[in-house]
C-alpha positions as CSV (number, residue, x, y, z in Angstrom):
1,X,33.0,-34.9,24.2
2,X,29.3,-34.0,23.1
3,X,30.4,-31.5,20.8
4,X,33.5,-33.5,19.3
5,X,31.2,-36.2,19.0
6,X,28.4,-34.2,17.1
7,X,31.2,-32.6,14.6
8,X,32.2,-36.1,13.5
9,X,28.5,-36.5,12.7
10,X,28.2,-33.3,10.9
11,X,31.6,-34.4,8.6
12,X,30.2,-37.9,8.0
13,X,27.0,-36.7,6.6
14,X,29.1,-33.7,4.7
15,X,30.9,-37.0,3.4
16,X,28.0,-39.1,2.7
17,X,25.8,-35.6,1.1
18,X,28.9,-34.8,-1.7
19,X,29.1,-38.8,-3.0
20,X,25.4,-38.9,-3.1
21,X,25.2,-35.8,-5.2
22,X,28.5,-37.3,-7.2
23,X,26.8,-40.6,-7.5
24,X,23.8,-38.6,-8.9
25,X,25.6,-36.6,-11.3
26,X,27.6,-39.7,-12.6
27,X,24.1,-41.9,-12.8
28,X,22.1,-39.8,-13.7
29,X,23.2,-36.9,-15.7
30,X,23.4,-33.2,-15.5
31,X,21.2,-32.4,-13.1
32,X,20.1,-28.7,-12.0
33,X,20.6,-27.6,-8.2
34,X,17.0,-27.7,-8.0
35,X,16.3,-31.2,-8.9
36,X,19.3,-32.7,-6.4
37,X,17.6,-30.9,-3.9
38,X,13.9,-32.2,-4.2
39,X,15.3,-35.9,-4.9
40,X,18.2,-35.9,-2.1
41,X,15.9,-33.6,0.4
42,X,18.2,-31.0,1.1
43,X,17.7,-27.3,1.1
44,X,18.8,-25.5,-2.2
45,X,21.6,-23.6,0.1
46,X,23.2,-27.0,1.1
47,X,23.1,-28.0,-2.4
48,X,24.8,-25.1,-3.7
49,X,27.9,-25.4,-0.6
50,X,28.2,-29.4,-1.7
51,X,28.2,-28.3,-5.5
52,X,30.8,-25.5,-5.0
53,X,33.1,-28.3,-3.3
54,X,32.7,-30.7,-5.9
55,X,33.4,-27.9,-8.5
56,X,36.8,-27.0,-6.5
57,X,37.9,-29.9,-6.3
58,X,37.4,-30.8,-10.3
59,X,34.8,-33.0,-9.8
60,X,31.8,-31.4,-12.0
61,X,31.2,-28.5,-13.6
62,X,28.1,-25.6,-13.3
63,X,26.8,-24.0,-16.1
64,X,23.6,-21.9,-16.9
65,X,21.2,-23.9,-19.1
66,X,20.9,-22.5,-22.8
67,X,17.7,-23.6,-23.3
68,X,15.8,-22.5,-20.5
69,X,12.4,-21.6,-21.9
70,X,10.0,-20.6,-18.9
71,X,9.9,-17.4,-16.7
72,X,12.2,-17.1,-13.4
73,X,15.9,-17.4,-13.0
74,X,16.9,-20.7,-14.9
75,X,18.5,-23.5,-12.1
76,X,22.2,-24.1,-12.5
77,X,23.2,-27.6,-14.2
78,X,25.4,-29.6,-12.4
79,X,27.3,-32.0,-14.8
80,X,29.7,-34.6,-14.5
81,X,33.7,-34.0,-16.0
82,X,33.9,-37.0,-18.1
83,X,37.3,-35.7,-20.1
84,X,39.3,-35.4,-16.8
85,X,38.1,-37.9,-14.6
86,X,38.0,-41.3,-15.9
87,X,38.5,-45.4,-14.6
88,X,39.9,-48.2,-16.5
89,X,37.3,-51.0,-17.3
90,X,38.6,-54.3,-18.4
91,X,36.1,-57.1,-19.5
92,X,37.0,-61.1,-19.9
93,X,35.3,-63.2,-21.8
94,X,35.7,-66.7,-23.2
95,X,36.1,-65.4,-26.6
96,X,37.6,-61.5,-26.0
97,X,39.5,-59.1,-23.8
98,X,38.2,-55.7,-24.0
99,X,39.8,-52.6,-22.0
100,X,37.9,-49.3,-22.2
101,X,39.0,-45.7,-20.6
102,X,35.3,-44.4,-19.0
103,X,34.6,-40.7,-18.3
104,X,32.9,-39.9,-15.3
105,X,29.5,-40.5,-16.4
106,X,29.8,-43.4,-17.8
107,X,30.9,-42.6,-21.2
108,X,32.9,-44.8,-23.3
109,X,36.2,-42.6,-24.0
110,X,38.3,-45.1,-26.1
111,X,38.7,-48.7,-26.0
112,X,40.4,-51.4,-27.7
113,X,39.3,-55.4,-27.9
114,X,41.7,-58.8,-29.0
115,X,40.6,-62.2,-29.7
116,X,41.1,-64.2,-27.1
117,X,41.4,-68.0,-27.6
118,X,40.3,-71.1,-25.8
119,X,43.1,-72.3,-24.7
120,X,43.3,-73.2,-21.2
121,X,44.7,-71.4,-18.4
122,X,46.2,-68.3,-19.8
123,X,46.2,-66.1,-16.7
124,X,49.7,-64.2,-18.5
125,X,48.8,-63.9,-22.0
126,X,45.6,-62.2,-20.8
127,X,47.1,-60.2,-18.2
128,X,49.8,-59.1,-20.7
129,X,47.4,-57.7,-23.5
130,X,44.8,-55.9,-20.8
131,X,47.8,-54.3,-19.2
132,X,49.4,-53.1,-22.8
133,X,45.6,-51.9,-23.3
134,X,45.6,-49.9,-20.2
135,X,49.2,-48.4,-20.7
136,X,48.0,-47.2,-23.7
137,X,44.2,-45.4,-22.8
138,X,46.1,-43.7,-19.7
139,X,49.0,-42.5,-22.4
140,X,46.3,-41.4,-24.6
141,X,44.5,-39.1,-22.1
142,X,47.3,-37.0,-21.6
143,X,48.2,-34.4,-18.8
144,X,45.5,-32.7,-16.9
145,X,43.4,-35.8,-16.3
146,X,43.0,-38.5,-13.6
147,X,42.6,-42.4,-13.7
148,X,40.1,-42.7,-10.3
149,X,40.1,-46.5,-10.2
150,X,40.2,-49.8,-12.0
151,X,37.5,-52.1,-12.7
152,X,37.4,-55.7,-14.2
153,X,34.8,-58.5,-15.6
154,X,35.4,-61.7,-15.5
155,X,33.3,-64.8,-16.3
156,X,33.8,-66.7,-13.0
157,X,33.6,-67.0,-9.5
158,X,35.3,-63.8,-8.2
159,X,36.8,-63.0,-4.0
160,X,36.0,-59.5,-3.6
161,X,38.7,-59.1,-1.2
162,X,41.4,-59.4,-3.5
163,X,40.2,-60.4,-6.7
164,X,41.3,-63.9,-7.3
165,X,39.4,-66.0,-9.5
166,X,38.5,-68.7,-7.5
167,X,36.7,-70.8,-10.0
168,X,36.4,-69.5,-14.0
169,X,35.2,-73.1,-15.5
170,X,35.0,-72.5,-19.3
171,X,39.1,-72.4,-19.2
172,X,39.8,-74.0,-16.3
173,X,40.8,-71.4,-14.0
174,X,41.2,-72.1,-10.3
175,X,42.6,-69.6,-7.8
176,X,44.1,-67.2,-10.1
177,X,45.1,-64.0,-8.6
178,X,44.0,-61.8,-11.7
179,X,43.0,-58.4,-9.7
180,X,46.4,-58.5,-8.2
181,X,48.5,-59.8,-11.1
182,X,47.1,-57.3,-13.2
183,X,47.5,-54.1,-11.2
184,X,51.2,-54.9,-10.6
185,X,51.4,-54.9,-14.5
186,X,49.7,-51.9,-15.0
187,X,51.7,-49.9,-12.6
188,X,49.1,-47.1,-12.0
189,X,49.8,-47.7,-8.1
190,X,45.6,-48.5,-8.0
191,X,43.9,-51.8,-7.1
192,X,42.3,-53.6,-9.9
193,X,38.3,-54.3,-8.7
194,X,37.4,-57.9,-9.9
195,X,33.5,-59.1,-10.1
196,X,31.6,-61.6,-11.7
197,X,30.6,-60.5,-15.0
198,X,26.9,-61.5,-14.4
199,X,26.6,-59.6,-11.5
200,X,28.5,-56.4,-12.8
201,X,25.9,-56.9,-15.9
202,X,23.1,-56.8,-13.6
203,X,24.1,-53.7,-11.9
204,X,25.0,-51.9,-15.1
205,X,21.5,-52.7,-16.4
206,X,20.3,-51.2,-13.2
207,X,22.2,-48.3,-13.0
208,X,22.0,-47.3,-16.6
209,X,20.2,-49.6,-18.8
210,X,17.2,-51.7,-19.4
211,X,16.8,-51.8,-15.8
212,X,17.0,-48.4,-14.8
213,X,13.5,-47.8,-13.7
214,X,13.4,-50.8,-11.8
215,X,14.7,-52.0,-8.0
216,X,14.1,-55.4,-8.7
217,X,15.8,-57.0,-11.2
218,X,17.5,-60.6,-12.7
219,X,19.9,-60.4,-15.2
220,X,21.2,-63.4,-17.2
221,X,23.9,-63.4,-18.8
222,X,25.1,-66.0,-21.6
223,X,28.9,-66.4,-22.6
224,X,29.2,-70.5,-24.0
225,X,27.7,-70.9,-20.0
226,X,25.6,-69.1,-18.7
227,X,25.3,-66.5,-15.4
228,X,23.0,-64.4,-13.6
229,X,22.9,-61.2,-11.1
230,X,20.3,-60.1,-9.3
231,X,18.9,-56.9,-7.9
232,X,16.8,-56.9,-4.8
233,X,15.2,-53.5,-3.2
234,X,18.0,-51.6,-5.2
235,X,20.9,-54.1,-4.1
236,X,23.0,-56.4,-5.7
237,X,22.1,-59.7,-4.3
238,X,25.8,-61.6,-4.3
239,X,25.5,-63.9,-1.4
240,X,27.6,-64.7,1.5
241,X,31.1,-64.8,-0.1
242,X,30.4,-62.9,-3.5
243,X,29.8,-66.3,-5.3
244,X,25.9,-65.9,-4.6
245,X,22.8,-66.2,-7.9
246,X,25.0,-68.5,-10.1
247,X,21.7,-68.7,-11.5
248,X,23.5,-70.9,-14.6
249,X,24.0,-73.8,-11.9
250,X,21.0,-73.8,-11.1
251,X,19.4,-77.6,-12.1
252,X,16.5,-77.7,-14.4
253,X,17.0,-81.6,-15.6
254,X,18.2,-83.7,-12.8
255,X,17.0,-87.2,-14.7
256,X,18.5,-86.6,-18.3
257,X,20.3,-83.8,-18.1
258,X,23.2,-82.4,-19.9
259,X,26.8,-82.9,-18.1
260,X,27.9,-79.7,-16.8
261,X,31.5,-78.4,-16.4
262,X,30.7,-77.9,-12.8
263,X,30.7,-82.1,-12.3
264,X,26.4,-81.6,-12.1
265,X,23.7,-82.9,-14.6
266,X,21.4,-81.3,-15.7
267,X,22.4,-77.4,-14.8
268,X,20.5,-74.1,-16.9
269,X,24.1,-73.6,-18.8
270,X,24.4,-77.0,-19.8
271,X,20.7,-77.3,-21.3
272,X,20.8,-73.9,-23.3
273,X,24.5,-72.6,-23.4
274,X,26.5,-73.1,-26.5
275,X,27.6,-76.3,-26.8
276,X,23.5,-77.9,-26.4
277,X,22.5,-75.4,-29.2
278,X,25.2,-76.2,-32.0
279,X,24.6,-80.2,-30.9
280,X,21.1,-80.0,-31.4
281,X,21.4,-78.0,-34.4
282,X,23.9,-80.9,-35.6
283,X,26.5,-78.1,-36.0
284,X,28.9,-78.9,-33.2
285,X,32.8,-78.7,-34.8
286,X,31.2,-76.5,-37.1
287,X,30.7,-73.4,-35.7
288,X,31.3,-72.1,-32.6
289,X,31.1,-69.1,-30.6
290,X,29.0,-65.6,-30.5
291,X,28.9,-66.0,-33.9
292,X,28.1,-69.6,-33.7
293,X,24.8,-68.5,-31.9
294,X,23.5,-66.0,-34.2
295,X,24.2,-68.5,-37.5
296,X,21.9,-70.6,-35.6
297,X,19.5,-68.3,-35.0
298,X,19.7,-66.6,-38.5
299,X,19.2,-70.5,-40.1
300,X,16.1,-71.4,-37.6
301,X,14.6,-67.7,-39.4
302,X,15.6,-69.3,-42.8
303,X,13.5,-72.2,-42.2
304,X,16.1,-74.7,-41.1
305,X,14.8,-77.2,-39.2
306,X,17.7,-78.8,-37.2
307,X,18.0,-74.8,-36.0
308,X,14.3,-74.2,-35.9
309,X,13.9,-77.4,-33.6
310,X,17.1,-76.7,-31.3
311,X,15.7,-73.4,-30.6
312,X,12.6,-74.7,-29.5
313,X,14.2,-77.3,-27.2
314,X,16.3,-74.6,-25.5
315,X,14.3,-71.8,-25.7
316,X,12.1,-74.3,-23.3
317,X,14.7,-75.6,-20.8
318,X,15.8,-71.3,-20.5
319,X,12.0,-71.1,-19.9
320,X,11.5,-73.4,-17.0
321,X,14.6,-71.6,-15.8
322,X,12.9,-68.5,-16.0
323,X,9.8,-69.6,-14.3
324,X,12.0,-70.8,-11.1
325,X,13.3,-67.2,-10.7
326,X,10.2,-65.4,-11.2
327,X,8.7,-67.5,-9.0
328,X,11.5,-67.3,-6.3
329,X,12.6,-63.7,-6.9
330,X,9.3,-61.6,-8.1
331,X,11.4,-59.3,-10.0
332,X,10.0,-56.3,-12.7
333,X,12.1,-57.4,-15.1
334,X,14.1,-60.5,-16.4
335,X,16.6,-59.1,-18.6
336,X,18.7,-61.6,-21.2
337,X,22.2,-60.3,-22.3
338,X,25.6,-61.5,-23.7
339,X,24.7,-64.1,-26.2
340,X,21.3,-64.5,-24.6
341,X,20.4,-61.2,-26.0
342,X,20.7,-63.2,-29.2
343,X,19.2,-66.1,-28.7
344,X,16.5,-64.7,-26.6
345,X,14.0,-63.6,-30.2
346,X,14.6,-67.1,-31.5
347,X,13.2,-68.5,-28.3
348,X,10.6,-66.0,-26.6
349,X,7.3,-67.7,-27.7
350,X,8.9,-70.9,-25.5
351,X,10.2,-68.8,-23.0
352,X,6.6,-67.2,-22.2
353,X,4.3,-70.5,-22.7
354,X,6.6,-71.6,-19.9
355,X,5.9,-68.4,-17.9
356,X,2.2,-68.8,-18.6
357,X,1.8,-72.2,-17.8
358,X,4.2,-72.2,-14.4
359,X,4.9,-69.1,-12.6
360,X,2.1,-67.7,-10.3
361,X,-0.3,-65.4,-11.7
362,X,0.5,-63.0,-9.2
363,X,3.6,-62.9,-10.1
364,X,3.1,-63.0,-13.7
365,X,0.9,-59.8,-13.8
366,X,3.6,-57.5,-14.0
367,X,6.4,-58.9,-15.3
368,X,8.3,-57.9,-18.2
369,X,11.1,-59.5,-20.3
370,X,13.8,-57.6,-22.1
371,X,17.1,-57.8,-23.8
372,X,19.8,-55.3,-22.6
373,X,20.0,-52.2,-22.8
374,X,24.0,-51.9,-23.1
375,X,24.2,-54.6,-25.7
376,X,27.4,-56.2,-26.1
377,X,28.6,-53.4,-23.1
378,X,26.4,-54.4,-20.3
379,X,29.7,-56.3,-18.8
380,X,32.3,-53.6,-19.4
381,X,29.9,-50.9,-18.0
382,X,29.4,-52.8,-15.0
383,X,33.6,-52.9,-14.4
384,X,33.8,-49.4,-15.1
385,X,31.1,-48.8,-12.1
386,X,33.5,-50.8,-9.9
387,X,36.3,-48.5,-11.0
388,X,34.1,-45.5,-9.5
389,X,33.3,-47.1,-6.3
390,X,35.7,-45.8,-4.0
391,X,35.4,-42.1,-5.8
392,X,31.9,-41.7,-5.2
393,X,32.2,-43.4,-2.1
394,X,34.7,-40.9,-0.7
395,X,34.8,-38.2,-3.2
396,X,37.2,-35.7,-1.9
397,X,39.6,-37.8,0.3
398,X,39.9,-40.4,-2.4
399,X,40.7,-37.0,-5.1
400,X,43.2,-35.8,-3.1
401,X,45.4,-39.4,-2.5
402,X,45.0,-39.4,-6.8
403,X,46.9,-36.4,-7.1
């Protein structure tokens, strides 16, 4: 019993040792044998036994380095196989559907992106064109490659267990059973992953943007509403049913605050999402949308003063919003994406007086405040690391039920 009981040890750290040199691979980069064993601890011999499985089974590739330039016998690159091993990342936003096919890696193979309108519950329609989407990337990568999961963003309240959207405000969804819906249209015999675009931002930034360097981390996110995700210690901080650091309902002006969708007053979204900046710039039925925002933004530069003045009034209601977090959270970084990333220049000299005048010096030493690092593909990144999960989780048992 001893010995049975120590050789299921032995294979669950075998398991555990190949998806942390995957995950490493796929984060990180090529990567020589030398540096996975100085960052994972493991002697070079181990590293070369794990690497040779991964290579058999088609995972990543080894090569010599053609630019080794020092004295010795050059450390053999391990590198991801981004043309044969991909996932499906699907991203839902108020305004557009994209669908993207990801290598290992985390490069963007091919993608394609629709208009999607505001019009209500439309659970089919956007089914319907993500699935097409996906038909077509998988058609498009041709024999000798292998779709290792499925990932999707949406801008809601997500169930991990199944991916229903419980709540998705903007459009009125309430318990719609996207993940599901959507994998029965696609028809790769795969689960569809569903999670909160906000906190699949946060961990994209984390993994592989502005965020990389850092283990703790807020992310907000700004689509009409607005979101947040946060890292803490490395970790995704999602709360006790996934619907944890809806950092947009968080109240900032309980006395004369804005109505929020939510049935609050008062809440971070309603005081600097869309809606309050087009009203206070007096162009509400006028424009609308991302491209709403940056018009804004570009007339407040021009000298408008409507949009001058309605930058300042959010920019300072998103800066005692800030201040809360920093002050709760103690993060590194504060990073602003979606159309927060375009609003956030406009407003920064707001955002920071706020931050100097509220949030404790100790925690104001070291904090930083960015924009993100994936642009307009912080969300979509984030869905194509749920479409990896379960490969790097499991790499070789989850390879062998793909084929």
């Amino acid at each position: 019993m001893r010995t049975g009981g120590a050789t299921r040890t032995q294979e669950q750290l075998r398991r555990r040792n190949l998806g942390e040199v995957l995950r490493r691979v796929h984060e990180g980069g090529p990567l020589s044998r030398a540096a996975l064993s100085t960052r994972m601890g493991l002697n070079r011999s181990t590293i070369m036994d794990l690497t040779a499985e991964l290579v058999s089974a088609g995972l990543v590739r080894e090569a010599v380095p053609t630019d080794w330039g020092r004295a010795g016998r050059p450390s053999i690159m391990v590198m991801p196989e981004p043309e044969k091993l991909y996932g499906l990342a699907f991203d839902v936003a108020v305004d557009r559907l994209v669908a993207a096919r990801v290598g290992l890696g985390g490069t963007i193979l091919a993608r394609r992106e629709s208009v999607r309108t505001r019009a209500g519950v439309d659970l089919q329609d956007v089914v319907g064109v993500l699935a097409a989407f996906g038909r077509e990337l998988v058609a498009e990568a041709g024999s000798g490659t292998t779709c290792v999961g499925v990932g999707a963003s949406y801008c809601g309240l997500i169930r991990r267990a199944d991916g229903m959207v419980r709540y998705g405000p903007q459009l009125g969804w309430v318990d719609q059973a996207f993940g599901s819906e959507l994998a029965a249209e696609l028809g790769l015999g795969l689960t569809v992953s569903v999670g909160n675009e906000a906190h699949l931002g946060a961990v994209a930034e984390h993994v592989r943007g502005a965020g990389a360097t850092v283990d703790n981390l807020i992310y907000l996110h700004g689509d009409v509403g607005v979101g947040g995700g946060i890292i803490a210690g490395g970790k995704l901080l999602d709360g006790d049913g996934g619907y944890g650091c809806e950092l947009g309902h968080m109240v900032v002006n309980p006395v004369r605050g804005r109505p929020c969708l939510c049935g609050s007053r008062g809440c971070l979204e309603a005081e600097v999402g869309e809606e309050a900046l087009l009203d206070y710039a007096g162009r509400a039925g006028e424009l609308v949308g991302r491209d709403g925002i940056r018009a804004v933004v570009a007339l407040a530069g021009a000298g408008d003063e409507p949009a001058r003045a309605a930058l300042a009034r959010i920019g300072d209601w998103l800066g005692v919003g800030v201040v809360n977090l920093i002050n709760l959270f103690n993060p590194a970084l504060v990073i602003f994406g979606g159309m927060l990333r375009d609003l956030y220049p406009g407003v920064a000299p707001q955002v920071q007086a706020r931050i100097d005048a509220h949030v404790l010096p100790v925690a104001r030493e070291r904090v930083m405040l960015a924009v993100s690092g994936l642009g307009d593909d912080t969300t979509l990144a984030g869905a194509a690391e749920l479409a990896f999960a379960e490969l790097l989780a499991n790499p070789l048992d989850h390879m062998a039920a793909r084929r």
